[in-house]
C-alpha positions in Angstrom: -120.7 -107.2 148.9 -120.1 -105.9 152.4 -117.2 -103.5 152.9 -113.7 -105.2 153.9 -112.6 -104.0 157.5 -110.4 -101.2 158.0 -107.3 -102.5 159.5 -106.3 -101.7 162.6 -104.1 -98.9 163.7 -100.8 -99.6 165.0 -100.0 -98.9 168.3 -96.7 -95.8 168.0 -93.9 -96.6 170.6 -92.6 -93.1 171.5 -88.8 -93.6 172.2 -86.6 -90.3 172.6 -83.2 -90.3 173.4 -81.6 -87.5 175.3 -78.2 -86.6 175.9 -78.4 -84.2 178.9 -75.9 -81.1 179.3 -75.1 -79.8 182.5 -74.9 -76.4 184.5 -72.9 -73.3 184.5 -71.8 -71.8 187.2 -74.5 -69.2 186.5 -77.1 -72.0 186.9 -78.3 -72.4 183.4 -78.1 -74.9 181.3 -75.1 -74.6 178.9 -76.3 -75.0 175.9 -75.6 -73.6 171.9 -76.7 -72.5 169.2 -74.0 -74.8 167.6 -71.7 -77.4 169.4 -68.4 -78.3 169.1 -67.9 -82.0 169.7 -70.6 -84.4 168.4 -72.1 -86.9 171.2 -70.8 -90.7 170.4 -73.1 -91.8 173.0 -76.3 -90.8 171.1 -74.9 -91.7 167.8 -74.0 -95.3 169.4 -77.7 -95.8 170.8 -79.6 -94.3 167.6 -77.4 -96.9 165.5 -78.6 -99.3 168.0 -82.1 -98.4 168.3 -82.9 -97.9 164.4 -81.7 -101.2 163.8 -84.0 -102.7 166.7 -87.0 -100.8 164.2 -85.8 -102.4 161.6 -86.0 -105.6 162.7 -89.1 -104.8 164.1 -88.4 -105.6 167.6 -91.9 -105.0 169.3 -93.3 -106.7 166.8 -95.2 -106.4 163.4 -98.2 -104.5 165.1 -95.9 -101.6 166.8 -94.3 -98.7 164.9 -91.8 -97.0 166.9 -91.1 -93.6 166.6 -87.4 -92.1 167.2 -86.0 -89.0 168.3 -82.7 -88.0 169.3 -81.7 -85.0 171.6 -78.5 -83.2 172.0 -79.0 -80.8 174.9 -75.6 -79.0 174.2 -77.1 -77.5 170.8 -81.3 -78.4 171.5 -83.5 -77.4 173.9 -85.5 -80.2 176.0 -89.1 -78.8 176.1 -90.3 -81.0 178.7 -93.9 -79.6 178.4 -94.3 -80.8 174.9 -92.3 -84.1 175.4 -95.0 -85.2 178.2 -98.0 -84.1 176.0 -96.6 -85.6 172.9 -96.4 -89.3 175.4 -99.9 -88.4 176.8 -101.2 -88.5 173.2 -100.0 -92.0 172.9 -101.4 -92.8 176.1 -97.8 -92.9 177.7 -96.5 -95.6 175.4 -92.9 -95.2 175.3 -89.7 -94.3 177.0 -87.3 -92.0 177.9 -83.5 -92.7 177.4 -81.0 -90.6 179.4 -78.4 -91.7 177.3 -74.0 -91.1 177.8 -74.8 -89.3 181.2 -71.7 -88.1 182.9 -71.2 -87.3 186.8 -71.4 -83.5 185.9 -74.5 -84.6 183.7 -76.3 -86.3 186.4 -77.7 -83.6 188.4 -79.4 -82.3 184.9 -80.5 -85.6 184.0 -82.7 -86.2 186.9 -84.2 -82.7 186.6 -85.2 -83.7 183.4 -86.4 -87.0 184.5 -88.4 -85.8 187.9 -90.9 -84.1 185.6 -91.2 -87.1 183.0 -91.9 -89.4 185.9 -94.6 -86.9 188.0 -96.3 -87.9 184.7 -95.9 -91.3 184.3 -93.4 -91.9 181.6 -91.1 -94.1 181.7 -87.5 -93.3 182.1 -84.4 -95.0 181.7 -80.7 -93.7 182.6 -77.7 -94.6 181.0 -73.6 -93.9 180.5 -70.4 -93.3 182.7 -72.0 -92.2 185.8 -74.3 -94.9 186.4 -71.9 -97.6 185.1 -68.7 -96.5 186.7 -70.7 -95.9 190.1 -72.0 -99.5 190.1 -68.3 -100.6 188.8 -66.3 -99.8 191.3 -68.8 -98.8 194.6 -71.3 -99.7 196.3 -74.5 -100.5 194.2 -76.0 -96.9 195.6 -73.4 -94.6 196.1 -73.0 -91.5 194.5 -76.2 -90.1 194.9 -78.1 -94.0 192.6 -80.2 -93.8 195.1 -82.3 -90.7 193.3 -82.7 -92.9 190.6 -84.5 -95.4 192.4 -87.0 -93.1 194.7 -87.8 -91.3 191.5 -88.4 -95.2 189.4 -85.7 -94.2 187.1 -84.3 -97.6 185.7 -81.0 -97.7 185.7 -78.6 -98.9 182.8 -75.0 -100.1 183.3 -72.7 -101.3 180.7 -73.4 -101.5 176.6 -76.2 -101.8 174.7 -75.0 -103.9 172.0 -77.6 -106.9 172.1 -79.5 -105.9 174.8 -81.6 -102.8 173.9 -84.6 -105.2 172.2 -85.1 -106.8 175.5 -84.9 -103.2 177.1 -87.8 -101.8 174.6 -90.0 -104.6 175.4 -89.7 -104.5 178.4 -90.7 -100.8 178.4 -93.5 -101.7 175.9 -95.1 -104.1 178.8 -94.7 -101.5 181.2 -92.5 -103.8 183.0 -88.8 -101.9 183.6 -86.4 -103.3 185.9 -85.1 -100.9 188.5 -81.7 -102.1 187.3 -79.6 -103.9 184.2 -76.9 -104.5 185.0 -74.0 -105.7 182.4 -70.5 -105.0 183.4 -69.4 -108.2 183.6 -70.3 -108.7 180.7 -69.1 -106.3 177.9 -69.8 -107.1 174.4 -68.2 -107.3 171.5 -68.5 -104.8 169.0 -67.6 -105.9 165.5 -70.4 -106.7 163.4 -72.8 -104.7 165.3 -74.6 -101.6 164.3 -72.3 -98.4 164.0 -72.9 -95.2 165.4 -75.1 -92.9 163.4 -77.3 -89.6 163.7 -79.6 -88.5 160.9 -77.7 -84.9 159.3 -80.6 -83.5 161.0 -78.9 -84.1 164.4 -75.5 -83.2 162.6 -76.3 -79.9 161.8 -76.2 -79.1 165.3 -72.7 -79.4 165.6 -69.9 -76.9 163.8 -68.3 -78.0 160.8 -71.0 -80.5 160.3 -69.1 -82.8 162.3 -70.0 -86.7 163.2 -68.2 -89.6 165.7 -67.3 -93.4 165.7 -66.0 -95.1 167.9 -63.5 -98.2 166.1 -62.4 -99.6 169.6 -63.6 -99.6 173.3 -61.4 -100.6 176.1 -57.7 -99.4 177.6 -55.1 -102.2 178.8 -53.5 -99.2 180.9 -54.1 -98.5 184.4 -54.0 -94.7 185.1 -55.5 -94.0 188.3 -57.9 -91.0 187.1 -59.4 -92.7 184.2 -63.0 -93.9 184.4 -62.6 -96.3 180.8 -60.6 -98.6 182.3 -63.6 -99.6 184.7 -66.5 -98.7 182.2 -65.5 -99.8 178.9 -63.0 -102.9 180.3 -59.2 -103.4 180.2 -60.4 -105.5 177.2 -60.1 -104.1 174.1 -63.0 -104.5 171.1 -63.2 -103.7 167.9 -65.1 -103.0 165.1 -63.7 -104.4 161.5 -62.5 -102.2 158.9 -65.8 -103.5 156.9 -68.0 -101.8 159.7 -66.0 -98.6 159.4 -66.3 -98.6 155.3 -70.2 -99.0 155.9 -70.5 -96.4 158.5 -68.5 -93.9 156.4 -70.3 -94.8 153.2 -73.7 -94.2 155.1 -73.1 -91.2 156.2 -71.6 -89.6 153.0 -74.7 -90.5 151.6 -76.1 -87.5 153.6 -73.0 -85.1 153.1 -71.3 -86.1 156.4 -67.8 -86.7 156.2 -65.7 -84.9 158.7 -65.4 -87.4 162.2 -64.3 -87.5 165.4 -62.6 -91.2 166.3 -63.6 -91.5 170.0 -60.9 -94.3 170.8 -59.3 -93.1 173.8 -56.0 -94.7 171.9 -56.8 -95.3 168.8 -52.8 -96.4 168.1 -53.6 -99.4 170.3 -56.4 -100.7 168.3 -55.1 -104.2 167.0 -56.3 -103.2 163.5 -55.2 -99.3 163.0 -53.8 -100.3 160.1 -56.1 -102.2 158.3 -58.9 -99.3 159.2 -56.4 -96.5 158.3 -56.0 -98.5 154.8 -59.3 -98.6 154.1 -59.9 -95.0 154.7 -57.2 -94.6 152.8 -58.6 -96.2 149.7 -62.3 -94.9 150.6 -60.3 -91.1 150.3 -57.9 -91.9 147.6 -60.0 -93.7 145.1 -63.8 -93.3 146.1 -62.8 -89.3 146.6 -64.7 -89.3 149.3 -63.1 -86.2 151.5 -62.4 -87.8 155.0 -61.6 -85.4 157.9 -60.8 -87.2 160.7 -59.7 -86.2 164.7 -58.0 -89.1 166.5 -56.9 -89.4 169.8 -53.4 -91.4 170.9 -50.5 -92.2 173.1 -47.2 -90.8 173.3 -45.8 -93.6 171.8 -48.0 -93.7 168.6 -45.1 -92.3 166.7 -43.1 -95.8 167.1 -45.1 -98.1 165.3 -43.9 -97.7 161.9 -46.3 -96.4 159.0 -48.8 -95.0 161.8 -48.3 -91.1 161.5 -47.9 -91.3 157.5 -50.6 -93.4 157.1 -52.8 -91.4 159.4 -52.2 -88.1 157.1 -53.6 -90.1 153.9 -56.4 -91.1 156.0 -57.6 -87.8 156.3 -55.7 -87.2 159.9 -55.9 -83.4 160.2 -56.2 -83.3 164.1 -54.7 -85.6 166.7 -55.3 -85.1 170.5 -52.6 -86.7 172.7 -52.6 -87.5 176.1 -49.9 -86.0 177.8 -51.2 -85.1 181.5 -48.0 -83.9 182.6 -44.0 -83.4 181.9 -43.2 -84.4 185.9 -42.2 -88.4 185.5 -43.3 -88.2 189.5 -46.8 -87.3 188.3 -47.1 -89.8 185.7 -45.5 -92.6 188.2 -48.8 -91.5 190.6 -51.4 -91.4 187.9 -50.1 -94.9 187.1 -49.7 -93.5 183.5 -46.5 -95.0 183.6 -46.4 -95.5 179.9 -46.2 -91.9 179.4 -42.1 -91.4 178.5 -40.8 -88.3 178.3 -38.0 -88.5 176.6 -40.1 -89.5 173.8 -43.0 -86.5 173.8 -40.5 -84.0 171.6 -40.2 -87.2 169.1 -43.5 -88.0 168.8 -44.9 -84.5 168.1 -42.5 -83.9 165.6 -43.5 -86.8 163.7 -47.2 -85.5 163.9 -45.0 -82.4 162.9 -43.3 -83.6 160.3 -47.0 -84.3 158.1 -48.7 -81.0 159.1 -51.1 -82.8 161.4 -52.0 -80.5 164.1 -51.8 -81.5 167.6 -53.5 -81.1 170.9 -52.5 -82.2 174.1 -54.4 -82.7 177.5 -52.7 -81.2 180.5 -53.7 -82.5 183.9 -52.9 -79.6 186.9 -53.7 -81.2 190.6 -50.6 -83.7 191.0 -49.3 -84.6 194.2 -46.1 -82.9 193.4 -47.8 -80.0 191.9 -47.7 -76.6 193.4 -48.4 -73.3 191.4 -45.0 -72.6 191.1 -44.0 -75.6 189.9 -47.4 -75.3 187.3 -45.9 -72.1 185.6 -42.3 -73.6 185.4 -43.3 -76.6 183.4 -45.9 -74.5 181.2 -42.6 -72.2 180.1 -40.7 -75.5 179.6 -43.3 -76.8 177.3 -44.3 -73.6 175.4 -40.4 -73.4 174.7 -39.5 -77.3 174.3 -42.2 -78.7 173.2 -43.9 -78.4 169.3 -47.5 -78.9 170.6 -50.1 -76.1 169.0 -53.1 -76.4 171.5 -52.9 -77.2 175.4 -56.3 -78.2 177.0 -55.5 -77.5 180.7 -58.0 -79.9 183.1 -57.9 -80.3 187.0 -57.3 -83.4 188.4 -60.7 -84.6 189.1 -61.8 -87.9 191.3 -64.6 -88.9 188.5 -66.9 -91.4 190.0 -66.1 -94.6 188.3 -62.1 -94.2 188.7 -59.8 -95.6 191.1 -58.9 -92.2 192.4 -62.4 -91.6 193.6 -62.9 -95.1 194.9 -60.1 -95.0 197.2 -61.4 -91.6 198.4 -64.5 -92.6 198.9 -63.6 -95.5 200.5 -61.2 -93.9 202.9 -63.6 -91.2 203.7 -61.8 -88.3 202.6 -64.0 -85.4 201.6 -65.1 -84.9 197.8 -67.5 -81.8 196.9 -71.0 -83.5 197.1 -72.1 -81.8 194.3 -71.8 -83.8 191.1 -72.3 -81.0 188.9 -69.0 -79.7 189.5 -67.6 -83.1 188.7 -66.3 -81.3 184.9 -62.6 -81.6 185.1 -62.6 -77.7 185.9 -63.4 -77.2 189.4 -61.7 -78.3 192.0 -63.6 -81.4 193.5 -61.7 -82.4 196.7 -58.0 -81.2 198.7 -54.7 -81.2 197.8 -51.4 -81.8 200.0 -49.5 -79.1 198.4 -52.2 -76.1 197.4 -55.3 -74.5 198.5 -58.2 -74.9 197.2 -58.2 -71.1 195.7 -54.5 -71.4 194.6 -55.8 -74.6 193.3 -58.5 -73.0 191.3 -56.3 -69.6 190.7 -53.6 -71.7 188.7 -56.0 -73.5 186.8 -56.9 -69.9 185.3 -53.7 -68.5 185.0 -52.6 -71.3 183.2 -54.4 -70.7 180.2 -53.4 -67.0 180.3 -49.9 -68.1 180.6 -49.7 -70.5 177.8 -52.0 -68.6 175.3 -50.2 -65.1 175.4 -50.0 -62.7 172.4 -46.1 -63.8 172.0 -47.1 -67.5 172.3 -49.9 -67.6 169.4 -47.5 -66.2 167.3 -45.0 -68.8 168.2 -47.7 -71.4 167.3 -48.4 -69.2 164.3 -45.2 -69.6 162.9 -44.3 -73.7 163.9 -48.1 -73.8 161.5 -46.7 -72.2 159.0 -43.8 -73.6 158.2 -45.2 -77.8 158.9 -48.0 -76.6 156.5 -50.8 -76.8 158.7 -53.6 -74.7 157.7 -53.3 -71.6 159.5 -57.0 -70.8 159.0 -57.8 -73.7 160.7 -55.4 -73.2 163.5 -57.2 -69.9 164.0 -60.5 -71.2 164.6 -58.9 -73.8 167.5 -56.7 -70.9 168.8 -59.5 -68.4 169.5 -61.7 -71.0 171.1 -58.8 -72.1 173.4 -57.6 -68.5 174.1 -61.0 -66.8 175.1 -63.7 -69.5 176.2 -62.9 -69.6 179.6 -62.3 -66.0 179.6 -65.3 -64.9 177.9 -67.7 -68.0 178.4 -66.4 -69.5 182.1 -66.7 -72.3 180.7 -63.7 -75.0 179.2 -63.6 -75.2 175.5 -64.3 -78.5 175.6 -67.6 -77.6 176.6 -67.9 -74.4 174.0 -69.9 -73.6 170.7 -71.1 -71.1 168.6 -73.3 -68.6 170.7 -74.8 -69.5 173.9 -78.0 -69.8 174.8 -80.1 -69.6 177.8 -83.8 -70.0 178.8 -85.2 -68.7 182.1 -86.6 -71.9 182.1 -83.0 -73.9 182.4 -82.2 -72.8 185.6 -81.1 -75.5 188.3 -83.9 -75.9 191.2 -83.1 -74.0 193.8 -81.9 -71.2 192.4 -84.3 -68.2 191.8 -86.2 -67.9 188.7 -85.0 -64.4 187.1 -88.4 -62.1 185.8 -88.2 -62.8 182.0 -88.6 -59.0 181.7 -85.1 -58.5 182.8 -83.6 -61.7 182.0 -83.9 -61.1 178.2 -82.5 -57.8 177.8 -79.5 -58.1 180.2 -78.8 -61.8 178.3 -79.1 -59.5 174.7 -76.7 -57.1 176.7 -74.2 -59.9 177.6 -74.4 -61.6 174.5 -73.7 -58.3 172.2 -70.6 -57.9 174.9 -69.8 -61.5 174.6 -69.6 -61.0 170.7 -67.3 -58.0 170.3 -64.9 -59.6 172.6 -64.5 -62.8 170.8 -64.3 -61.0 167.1 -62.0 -58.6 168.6 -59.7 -61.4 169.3 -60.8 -63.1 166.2 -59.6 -59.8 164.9 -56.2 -60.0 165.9 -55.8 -63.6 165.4 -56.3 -62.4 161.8 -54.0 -59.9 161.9 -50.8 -62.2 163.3 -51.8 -64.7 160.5 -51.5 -62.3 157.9 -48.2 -61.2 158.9 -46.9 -65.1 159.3 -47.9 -65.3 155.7 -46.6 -62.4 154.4 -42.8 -63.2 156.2 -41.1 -64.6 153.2 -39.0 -67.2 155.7 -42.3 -68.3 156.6 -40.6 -71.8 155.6 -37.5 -71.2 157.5 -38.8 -70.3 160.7 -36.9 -72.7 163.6 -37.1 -72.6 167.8 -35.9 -74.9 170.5 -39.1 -76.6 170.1 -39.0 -77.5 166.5 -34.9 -78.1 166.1 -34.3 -82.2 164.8 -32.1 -84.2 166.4 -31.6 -86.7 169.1 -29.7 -85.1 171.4 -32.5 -83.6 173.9 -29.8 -83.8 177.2 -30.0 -80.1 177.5 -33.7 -79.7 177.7 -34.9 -78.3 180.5 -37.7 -81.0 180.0 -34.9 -83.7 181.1 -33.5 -81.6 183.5 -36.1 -79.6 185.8 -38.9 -80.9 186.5 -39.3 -82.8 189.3 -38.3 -86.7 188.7 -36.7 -86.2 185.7 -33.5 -86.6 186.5 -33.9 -89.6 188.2 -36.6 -90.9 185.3 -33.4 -90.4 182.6 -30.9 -91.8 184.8 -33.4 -95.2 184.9 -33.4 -95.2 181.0 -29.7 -94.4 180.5 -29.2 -97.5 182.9 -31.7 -99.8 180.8 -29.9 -98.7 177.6 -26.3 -100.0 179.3 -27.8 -102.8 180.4 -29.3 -104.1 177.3 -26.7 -103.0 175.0 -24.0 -105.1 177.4 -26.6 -108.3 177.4 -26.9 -107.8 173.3 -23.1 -107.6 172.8 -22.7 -110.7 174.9 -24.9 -112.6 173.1 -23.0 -111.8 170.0 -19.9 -112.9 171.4 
């Protein structure tokens, strides 16, 4: 009897998706040995692509073969990417996945080397989409993608990355795919997810979900609003139980929620329930960052319910304590009269809070910076400010009408990072610009100030431990690192190899010992402060009216008239003689309809 034929080998589809960094301002690469905040992006496309290999979608006679790269905490050995593609005869693609306007630069500098070979290359995220959004169809700088046949990717992938693999498996890619008017919905669809291989790369073995997309608000710097729609989606509560329950299953439980306002999500309750039941009763030990408005603490049950969801961090947005600035950002929803309210709610459950602080306001000058960082250190009960400069980010209405009116932006995108001064301002110089921008974080994080926030912890019962680990990172990264914390780790890492084109190549000889050198310096600094933010928490914890401590900033009540916050900033007056005038108004139209 004649042997039966072997069967036929299946063809291996190589797909690798990369989520490019950017560079530093020493020209490499910034990169760690562990990362802070976990890429959504690259968890929302793996979710997306394993469930397209499930299904099998390049049919039965085609394995494909998965790998996802976080260039913040992995290096991208280009070499070995193009001979592990050469070894399937270039069957395959690259995905350039999430890429920002600061990442853009990198990405094509990854992608020139993959396309001199003859891989195919695909580029995807806020850059491209935003670009094609609100411009021109080849401004800023698309045109690179299409000299170099980089196809281009605008909008979400959500039922449209099958067609997108096949079309890459016939060797066929469109220069562009273009979906912005039309955004998908969201519920139902696969969930974010990165094997805990991935995960390990970040600190505290940390993960990200996304449970909405979209923002009804308008504000003038924002790039969502034109990317992700004025629409929002959602995913249900079942898709969040599933996506949590998968990834406990691999000892990932601690999450960052992406939702630029998670408190406007239709169904924050009905999710914060069910991670309230999947904590309570399932014991499984939810940690959870969310970001939100400043008038979160107004919907009833939202704060209280967010601490039994396993709510230990919140991140609010509050740009700015100047009702002028807000009024010109168009983040007119922004109220602050309510800002003291709010964070004592968060407060009031030992949630810790962070709050995004815009500098680069038309009415903004550097003396009118360091008054309003005094007023909020003393008035306000916020433990972490994250200090950004007003940036034009392609893909916003703030860089559309520049661009449009042909003022002059910085033409290099790299520098588009929300700490470098991009384009000019009415008010400042560029260098006073930039100068503030430092000081400001030396100003707010001062030895007397990080025992202030010491002793607010203490007494709200927020873990001082963890307020330590968020407290060194935001008090020496920029100093030590030049770098924001945003963009921080554990230990950084360079590679003579990661330096930007056009920039000399440093002798390894040298480069390796002077980068030990910096790195041992680098080291002692940050466990000297480490050090001393040790010290001060010991002595909070040994005060015994550790409970009773009290400031301007944490003092209940509703009478705030007296704050400086209400009285000298610029606008305010005028912004609390508006509401004083609505109050009158609608108190005389209610007791007239009683009569």
């Amino acid at each position: 009897m004649p042997n039966a034929p072997a069967p036929s080998a299946k063809r291996r589809f190589q797909l690798i998706l990369i989520k490019p960094s950017h560079y530093g301002d020493d020209g490499y690469v910034i990169r760690w040995w562990r990362a802070i905040i976990p890429s959504n992006s690259l968890a929302s496309i793996y979710g997306i692509a394993l469930d397209s290999i499930g299904r099998r979608a390049l049919g039965p006679d085609v394995e494909i073969d998965m790998e996802a790269l976080d260039e913040f905490s992995r290096r991208i050995d280009i070499p070995k990417l193009i001979r592990r593609f050469a070894d399937h005869g270039n069957f395959g693609m690259v995905a350039l996945v999430g890429v920002q306007s600061n990442q853009y630069p990198r990405a094509l500098d990854l992608a020139r080397p993959l396309r001199a070979a003859g891989i195919q290359v695909v580029i995807g995220g806020f850059h491209v989409s935003g670009c094609l959004s609100m411009l021109d169809g080849k401004a800023v700088d698309l045109d690179a993608c299409r000299e170099l046949g980089i196809s281009m990717f605008a909008g979400e992938a959500e039922g449209r990355l099958d067609a997108l693999l096949q079309d890459a498996a016939a060797n066929r890619l469109q220069p562009v795919y273009n979906f912005m008017a039309d955004l998908p919905g969201i519920e139902g669809t696969p969930v974010p997810f990165l094997p805990v291989e991935n995960v390990r790369y970040t600190l505290g073995l940390s993960s990200s979900f996304d449970a909405g997309r979209g923002c009804p608000y308008q504000c003038s710097f924002c790039t969502i609003i034109n990317v992700q729609g004025r629409k929002s989606r959602y995913r249900s509560p079942d898709d969040i139980e599933a996506l949590v329950r998968t990834n406990w299953a691999q000892g990932v439980h601690k999450y960052f929620i992406t939702d630029d306002n998670f408190a406007r999500n239709k169904d924050w309750e009905a999710i914060l329930d069910r991670l309230i039941r999947l904590r309570e009763v399932d014991g499984i030990p939810l940690g959870l960052m969310i970001q939100v408005d400043t008038l979160c603490h107004k919907l009833p049950n939202f704060v209280e319910k967010s601490k039994r969801a396993g709510v230990t961090r919140v991140f609010i947005g509050l740009e700015n304590i100047n009702p002028d600035n807000l009024a010109a950002a168009k983040k007119k929803q922004n109220k602050i009269t309510e800002y003291r309210k709010m964070l004592l709610a968060w407060k009031a459950q030992g949630i810790m809070t962070l709050a995004g602080y815009i500098l680069g306001f038309p009415a903004d000058t550097p003396a009118s910076i360091r008054r309003d960082i005094e007023i909020m250190k003393r008035e306000l009960p916020i433990d972490v400010v994250e200090f950004f400069v007003l940036t034009p980010l392609p893909g916003s209405e703030d860089h559309q009408k520049l661009w449009k009116n042909g003022v002059a932006m910085n033409p290099d995108l790299n520098l588009y990072d929300v700490e470098h001064v991009c384009t000019a301002h009415d008010r400042m110089t560029q260098q006073e610009w930039e100068g503030i921008y430092r000081e400001a974080w030396e100003q707010y994080y001062t030895p007397e100030h990080l025992e202030t926030l010491m002793r607010r912890a203490a007494t709200t019962s927020i873990r001082l431990g963890s307020l330590v680990t968020i407290l060194l990172n935001f008090s020496t990264t920029l100093k030590v690192e030049n770098v924001h914390p945003l963009q921080s780790g554990i230990l950084r890492l360079r590679h003579p190899s990661e330096r930007r084109p056009g920039l000399p190549r440093e002798n390894p000889l040298l480069f390796w010992p002077r980068f030990a050198i910096e790195t041992v310096g680098k080291t002692v600094a940050i466990l000297s402060a480490l050090g001393k933010l040790i010290i001060l928490k010991a002595k909070v914890e040994r005060d015994p009216q550790r409970y009773a401590y009290m400031d301007q900033a944490m003092t209940p009540g509703e009478d705030d008239a007296d704050l400086d916050l209400l009285n000298k900033t610029d606008g305010s007056v005028a912004a609390i003689a508006h509401i004083n005038k609505v109050a009158k108004l609608t108190a005389g139209q209610q007791q007239r309809s009683v009569a």
